[in-house]
C-alpha positions in Angstrom: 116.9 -36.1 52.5 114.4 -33.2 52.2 116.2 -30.0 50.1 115.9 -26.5 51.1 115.7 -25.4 47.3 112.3 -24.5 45.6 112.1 -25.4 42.2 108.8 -23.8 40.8 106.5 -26.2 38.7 109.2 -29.4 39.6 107.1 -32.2 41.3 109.4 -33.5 44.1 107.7 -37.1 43.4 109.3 -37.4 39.8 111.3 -40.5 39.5 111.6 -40.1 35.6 115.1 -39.5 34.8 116.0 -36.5 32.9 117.3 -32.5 33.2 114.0 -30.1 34.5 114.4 -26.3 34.6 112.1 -23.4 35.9 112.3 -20.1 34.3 112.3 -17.5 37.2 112.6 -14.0 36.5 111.8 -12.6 40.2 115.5 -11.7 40.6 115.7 -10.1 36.7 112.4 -7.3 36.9 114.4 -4.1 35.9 111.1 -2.5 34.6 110.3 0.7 35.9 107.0 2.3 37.0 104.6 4.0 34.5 104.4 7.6 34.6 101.2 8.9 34.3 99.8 12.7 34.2 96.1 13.3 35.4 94.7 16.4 33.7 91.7 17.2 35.6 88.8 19.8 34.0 85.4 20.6 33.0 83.8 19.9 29.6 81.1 21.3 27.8 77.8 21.1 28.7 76.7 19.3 25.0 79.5 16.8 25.6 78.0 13.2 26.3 81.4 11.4 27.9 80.6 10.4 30.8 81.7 12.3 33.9 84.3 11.3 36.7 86.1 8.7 34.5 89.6 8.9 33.9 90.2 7.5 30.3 93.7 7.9 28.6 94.2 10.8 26.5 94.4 10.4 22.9 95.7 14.1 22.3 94.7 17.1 21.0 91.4 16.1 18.5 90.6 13.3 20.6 90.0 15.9 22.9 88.0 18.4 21.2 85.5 15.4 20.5 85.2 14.0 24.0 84.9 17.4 26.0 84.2 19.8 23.7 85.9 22.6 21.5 87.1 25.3 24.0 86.6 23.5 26.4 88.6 23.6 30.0 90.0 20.2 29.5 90.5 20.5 25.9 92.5 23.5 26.1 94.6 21.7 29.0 95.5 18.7 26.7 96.0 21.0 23.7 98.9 23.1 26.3 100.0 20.0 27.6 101.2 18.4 24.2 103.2 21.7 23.8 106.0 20.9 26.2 105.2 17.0 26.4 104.6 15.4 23.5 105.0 11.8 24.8 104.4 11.1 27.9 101.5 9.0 29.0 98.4 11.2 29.9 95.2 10.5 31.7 91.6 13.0 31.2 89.2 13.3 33.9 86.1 15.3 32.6 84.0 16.9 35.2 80.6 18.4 34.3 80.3 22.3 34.9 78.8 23.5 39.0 75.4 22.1 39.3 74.3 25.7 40.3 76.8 27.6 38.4 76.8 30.7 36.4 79.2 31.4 33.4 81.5 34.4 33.8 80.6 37.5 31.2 82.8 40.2 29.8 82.2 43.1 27.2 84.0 44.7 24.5 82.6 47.9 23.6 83.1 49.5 20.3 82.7 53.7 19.6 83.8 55.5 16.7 84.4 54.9 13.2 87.4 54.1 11.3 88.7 56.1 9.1 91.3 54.0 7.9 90.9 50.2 6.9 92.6 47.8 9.1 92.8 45.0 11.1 91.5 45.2 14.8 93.3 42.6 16.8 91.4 41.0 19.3 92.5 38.8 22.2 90.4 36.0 24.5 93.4 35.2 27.0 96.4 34.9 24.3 94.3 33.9 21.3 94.5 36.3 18.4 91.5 36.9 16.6 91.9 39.3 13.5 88.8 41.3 12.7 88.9 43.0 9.0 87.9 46.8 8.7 87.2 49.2 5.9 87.1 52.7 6.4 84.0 54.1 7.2 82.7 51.0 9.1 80.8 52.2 12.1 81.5 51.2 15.7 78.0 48.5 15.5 79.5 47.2 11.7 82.9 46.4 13.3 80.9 44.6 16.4 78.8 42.5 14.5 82.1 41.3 12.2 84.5 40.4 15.1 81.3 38.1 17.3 81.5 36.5 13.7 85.4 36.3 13.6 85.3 35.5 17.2 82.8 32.8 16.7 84.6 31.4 13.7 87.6 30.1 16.8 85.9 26.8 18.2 88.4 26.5 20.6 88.5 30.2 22.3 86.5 29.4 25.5 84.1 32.0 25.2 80.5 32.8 22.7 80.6 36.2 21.4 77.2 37.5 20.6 77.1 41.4 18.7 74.8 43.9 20.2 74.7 47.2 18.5 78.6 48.6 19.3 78.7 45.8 22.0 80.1 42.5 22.1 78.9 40.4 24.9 81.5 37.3 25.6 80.3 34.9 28.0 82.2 31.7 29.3 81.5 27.9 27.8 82.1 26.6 31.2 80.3 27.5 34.3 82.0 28.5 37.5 84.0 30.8 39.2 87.2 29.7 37.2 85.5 31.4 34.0 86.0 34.6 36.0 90.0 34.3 35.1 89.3 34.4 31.4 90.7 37.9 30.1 89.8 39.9 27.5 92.3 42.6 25.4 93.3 44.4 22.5 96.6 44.8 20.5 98.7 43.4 23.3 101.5 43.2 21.7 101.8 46.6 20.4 103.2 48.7 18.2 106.5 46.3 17.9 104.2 43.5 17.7 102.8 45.2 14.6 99.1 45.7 16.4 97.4 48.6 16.8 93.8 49.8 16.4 92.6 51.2 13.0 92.3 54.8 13.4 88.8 56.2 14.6 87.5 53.6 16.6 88.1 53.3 20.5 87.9 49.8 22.3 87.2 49.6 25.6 87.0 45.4 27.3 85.9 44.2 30.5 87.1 40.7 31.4 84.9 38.7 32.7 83.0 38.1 35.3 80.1 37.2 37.9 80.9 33.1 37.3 79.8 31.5 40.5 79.7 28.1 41.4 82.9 25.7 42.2 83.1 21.7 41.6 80.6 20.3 44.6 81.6 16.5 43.2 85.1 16.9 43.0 85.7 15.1 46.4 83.6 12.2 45.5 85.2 12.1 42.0 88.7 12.2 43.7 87.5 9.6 45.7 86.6 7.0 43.1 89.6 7.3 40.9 90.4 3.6 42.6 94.3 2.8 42.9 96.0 3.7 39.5 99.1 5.7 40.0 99.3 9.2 39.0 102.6 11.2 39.6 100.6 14.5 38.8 97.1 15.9 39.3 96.9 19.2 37.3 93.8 21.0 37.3 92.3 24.6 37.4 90.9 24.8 40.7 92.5 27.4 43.6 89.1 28.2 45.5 89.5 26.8 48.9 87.1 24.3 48.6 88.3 22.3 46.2 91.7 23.0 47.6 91.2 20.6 50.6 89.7 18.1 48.5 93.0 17.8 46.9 95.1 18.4 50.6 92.7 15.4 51.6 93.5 13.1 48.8 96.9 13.5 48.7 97.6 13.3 53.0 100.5 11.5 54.3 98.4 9.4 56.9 94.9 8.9 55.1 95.6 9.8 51.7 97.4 8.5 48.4 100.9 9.5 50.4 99.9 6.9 53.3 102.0 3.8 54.2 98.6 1.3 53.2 97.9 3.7 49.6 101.3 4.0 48.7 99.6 5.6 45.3 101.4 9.0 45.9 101.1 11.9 43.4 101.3 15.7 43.5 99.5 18.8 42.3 99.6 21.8 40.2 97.8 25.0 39.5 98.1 28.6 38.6 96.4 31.4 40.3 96.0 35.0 38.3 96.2 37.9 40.6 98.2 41.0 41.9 100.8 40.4 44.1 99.2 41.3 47.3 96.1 39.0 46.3 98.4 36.2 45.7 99.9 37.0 48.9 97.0 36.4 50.8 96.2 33.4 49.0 99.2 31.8 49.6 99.0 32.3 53.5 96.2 30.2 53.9 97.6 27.2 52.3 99.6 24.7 53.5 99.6 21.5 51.9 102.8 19.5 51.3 101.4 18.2 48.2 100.0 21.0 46.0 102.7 23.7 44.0 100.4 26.9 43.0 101.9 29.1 40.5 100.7 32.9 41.0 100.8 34.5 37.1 99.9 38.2 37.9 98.3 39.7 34.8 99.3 37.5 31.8 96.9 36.9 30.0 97.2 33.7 29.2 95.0 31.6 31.2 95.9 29.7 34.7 94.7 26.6 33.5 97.7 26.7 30.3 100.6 27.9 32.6 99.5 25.0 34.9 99.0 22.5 32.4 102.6 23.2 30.8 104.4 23.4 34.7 103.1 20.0 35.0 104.7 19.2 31.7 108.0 20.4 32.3 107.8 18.4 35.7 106.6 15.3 34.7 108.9 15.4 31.2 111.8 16.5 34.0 110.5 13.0 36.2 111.0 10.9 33.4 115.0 12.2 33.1 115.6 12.6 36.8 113.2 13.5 39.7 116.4 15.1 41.4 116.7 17.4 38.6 115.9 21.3 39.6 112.9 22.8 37.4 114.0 25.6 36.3 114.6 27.9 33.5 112.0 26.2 31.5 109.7 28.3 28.7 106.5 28.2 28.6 104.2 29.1 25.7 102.1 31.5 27.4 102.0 35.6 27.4 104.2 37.4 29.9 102.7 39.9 32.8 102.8 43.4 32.0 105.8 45.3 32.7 104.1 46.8 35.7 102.5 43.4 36.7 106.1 41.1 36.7 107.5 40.5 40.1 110.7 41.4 40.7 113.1 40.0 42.7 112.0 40.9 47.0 108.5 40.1 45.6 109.5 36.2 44.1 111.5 35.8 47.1 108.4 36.7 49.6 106.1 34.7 47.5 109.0 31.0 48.1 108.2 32.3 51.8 104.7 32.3 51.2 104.1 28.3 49.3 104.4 30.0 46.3 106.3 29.0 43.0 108.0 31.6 40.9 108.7 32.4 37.4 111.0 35.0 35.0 110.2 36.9 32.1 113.6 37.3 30.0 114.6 40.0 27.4 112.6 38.5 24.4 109.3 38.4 26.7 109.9 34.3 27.4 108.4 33.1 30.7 110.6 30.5 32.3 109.7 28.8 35.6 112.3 29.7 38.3 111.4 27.7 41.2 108.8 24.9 42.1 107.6 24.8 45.9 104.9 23.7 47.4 102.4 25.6 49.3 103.8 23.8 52.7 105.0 26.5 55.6 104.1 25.2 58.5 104.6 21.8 60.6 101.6 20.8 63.4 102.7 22.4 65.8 102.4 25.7 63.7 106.2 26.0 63.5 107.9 26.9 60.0 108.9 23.7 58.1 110.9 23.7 55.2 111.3 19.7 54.8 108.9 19.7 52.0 109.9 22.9 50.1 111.1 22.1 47.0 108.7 19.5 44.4 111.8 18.0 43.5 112.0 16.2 47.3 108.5 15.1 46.7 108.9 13.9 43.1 112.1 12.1 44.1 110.5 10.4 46.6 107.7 9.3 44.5 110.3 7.4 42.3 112.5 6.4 44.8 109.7 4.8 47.7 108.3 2.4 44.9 111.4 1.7 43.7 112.2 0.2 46.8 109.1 -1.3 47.1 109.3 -2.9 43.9 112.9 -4.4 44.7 111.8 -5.8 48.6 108.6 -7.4 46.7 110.9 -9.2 43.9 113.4 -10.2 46.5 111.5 -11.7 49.8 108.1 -11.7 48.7 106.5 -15.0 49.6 109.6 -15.7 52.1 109.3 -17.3 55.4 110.3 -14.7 58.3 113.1 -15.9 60.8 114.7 -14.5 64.1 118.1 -12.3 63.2 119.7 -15.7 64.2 118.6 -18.1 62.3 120.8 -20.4 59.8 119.4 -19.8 56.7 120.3 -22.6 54.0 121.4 -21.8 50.3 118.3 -21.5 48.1 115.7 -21.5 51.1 112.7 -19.1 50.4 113.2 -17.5 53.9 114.7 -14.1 55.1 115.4 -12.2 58.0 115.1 -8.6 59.2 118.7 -8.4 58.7 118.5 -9.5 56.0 116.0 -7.1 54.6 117.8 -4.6 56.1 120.9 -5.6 53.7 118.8 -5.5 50.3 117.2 -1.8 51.7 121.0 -1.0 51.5 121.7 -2.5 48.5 118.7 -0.9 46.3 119.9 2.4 48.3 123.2 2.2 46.9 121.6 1.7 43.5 119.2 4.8 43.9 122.3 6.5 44.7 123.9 5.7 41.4 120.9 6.9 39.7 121.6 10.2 41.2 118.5 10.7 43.6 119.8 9.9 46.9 123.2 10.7 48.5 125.4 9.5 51.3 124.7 5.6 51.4 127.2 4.7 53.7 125.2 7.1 55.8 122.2 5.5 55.2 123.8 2.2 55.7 125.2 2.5 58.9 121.7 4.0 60.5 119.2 2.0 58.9 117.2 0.2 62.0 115.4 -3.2 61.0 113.4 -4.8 63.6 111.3 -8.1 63.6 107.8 -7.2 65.4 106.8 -10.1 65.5 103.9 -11.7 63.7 105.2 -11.6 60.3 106.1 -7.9 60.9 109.2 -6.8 59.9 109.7 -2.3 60.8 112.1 -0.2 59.2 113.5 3.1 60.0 115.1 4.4 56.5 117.3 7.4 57.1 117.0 8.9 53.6 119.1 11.7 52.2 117.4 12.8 48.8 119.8 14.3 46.6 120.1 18.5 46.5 119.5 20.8 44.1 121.8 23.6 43.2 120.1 27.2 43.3 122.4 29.9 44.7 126.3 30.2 44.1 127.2 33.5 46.0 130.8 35.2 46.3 132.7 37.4 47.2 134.4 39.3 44.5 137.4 40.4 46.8 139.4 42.8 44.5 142.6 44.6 45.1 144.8 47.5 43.6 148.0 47.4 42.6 
């Protein structure tokens, strides 16, 4: 009598008496999927790590060494390990544009003090304090702060002294240098800051970087098939743009059925409001959040190396979770630069994420979207607004996957009507149908789906035939709450 239960490793031509058990753990897996972060950048020229290979990060100094001291990618890790200081991250070094040109600014120097002092200098939001005695002319004072600003390894910028001028040009080539910013007591009087008296300062942020990353789509390309949730990098030129719109497409990219890789994006873009606006009409990718930054001068590639932080720390708790009201450690937008409230609501209409500045000068993220407006028929579509649909779904697809693949993988595929016996390594779409319900029920315990009787009653499972099992999922990915309005109905009595 032949048995319809698979023992693994248990010859069925044994005749030696005695008790035989197999250890199978296919029905126990409860481990979960690895998160990982992709930080994606440029390092110095005089760096000799080899370009277009991810290698896991080994923070901060590990950095510095690989890329390069004020470097893009160096920076990115050092902002990173800020707001995440444990989860699992990932480098990808890119050299600088082929053709490129490095971005140049100015600071100018006239005068003479006639106090002693300190002259506070700023590259993006990096303080650099230059001494002064009284009496120091306008080219003294110049040649001391290219020495201060020299002194900083990691500012991203060489300062060379030319009589009363300073000329600051960018470490990394291309047009991305061009956002690097260039200041002087920012913070003011009540930030203790101010300019000894007698000399003037005058600064011109840089500019004239050309050049944007012509590999990047053949890098993207050859990352092979580890998972990244995120992919945050410093790159809003439309060019590169695509590349990442391409990589990440539902039907041919990381998101399709046969990649099932997934993963998302995230940048910052400096400008005013109406040059942000612009921006964000042209793009439309259901995989990319862009987060415009005004004029802080902290740069874009820090506020989008901390967003991704707060989403992938925000992941690891629960991808259902709104992101919101999260600090960053970056410089605010001048007073006349910070959006206010029509503006951050046109720029959620325009695939654009938004942020606050509170009393104390904090800047907290306010809402995550991505840049997606319109469907293919050039219709507005709003089913992939918020990042947390897309990083719920990244959890909750693999999850599934994961649970199907420990449950029938290897089984033998019946009709709906087969008899099945106890212990038989066989299934049927039914019966698949059952365990997408089951794990559904489970997600929705976890918080990141909702209605499972819902989903249970409309789930369509069909045999096609050939080994082929089809499935029509109807998921419902849990909300998030954003707006409580009401009516404060008052009376007199």
């Amino acid at each position: 009598m032949s048995s319809s239960i698979s023992v693994p490793g248990y010859s069925s031509s044994n005749r030696v008496p005695g008790f035989y058990f197999a250890l199978d753990g296919s029905k126990a897996n409860t481990a979960t999927t690895t998160r990982r972060v992709l930080l994606i950048g440029q390092q110095l020229g005089s760096s000799t790590t080899t370009t277009g290979v991810a290698t896991l990060s080994g923070g901060q100094s590990d950095a510095i060494a690989k890329y390069g001291a004020g470097s893009q990618l160096a920076r990115m890790v050092t902002a990173y390990r800020q707001i995440d200081t444990s989860g699992e991250v990932w480098c990808l070094p890119l050299a600088d544009p082929a053709d490129g040109k490095a971005a140049a600014g100015t600071i100018t120097l006239s005068g003479a003090a006639t106090t002693s002092g300190t002259l506070p200098l700023y590259v993006e939001d990096q303080l650099v304090q230059v001494g002064v005695t009284s009496g120091d002319t306008a080219s003294t004072v110049a040649a001391n702060a290219a020495t201060a600003l020299a002194a900083v390894a990691a500012l991203p910028v060489t300062a060379a002294a030319s009589e009363s001028t300073i000329n600051v040009t960018a470490k990394n080539k291309g047009v991305t240098g061009n956002d690097i910013t260039l200041g002087v007591a920012l913070l003011g009087q009540m930030g203790a800051q101010s300019i000894p008296d007698g000399l003037t300062v005058a600064t011109a942020n840089l500019a004239g970087g050309t050049g944007t990353q012509e590999t990047l789509a053949s890098v993207m390309a050859g990352l092979g098939d580890r998972v990244y949730d995120l992919f945050i990098h410093p790159y809003t030129d439309t060019a590169s743009l695509e590349v990442f719109k391409s990589l990440f497409d539902n039907t041919t990219g990381r998101w399709s059925p046969m990649a099932q890789l997934y993963g998302h994006g995230i940048a910052a873009l400096r400008g005013t409001y109406g040059q942000v606006t612009a921006a964000g009409m042209t793009l439309n990718d259901p995989h990319m959040t862009i987060m415009p930054i005004s004029d802080s001068p902290s740069s874009p590639l820090v506020w989008a190396a901390q967003i991704g932080a707060w989403v992938a720390t925000s992941m690891r708790d629960n991808p259902a979770l709104p992101v919101t009201g999260l600090a960053l450690t970056v410089l605010p937008p001048t007073d006349a630069g910070r959006f206010g409230r029509d503006e951050q609501n046109s720029l959620l209409y325009d695939g654009l994420s938004t942020h606050t500045v509170d009393d104390s000068g904090a800047v907290l993220i306010q809402r995550l979207i991505t840049t997606y407006q319109t469907n293919t028929a050039g219709l507005p579509d709003d089913s992939y607004l918020g990042i947390e649909t897309l990083m719920t779904a990244a959890i909750c697809l693999p999850d599934m996957r994961s649970y199907l693949a420990a449950q029938v993988g290897g089984y033998i595929l019946l009709d709906d009507a087969a008899k099945i016996p106890a212990g038989a390594k066989a299934t049927t779409a039914k019966l698949i149908g059952k365990l997408c319900v089951a794990r559904y029920r489970y997600q929705a315990t976890q918080l990141w789906v909702q209605n499972a009787d819902t989903f249970a009653a409309s789930i369509v499972c069909q045999n096609a035939g050939n080994g082929v099992v089809k499935l029509l999922m109807p998921y419902d990915f849990a909300n998030q709450l954003w707006v409580i309005a009401g009516n404060a109905q008052f009376v007199k009595s």
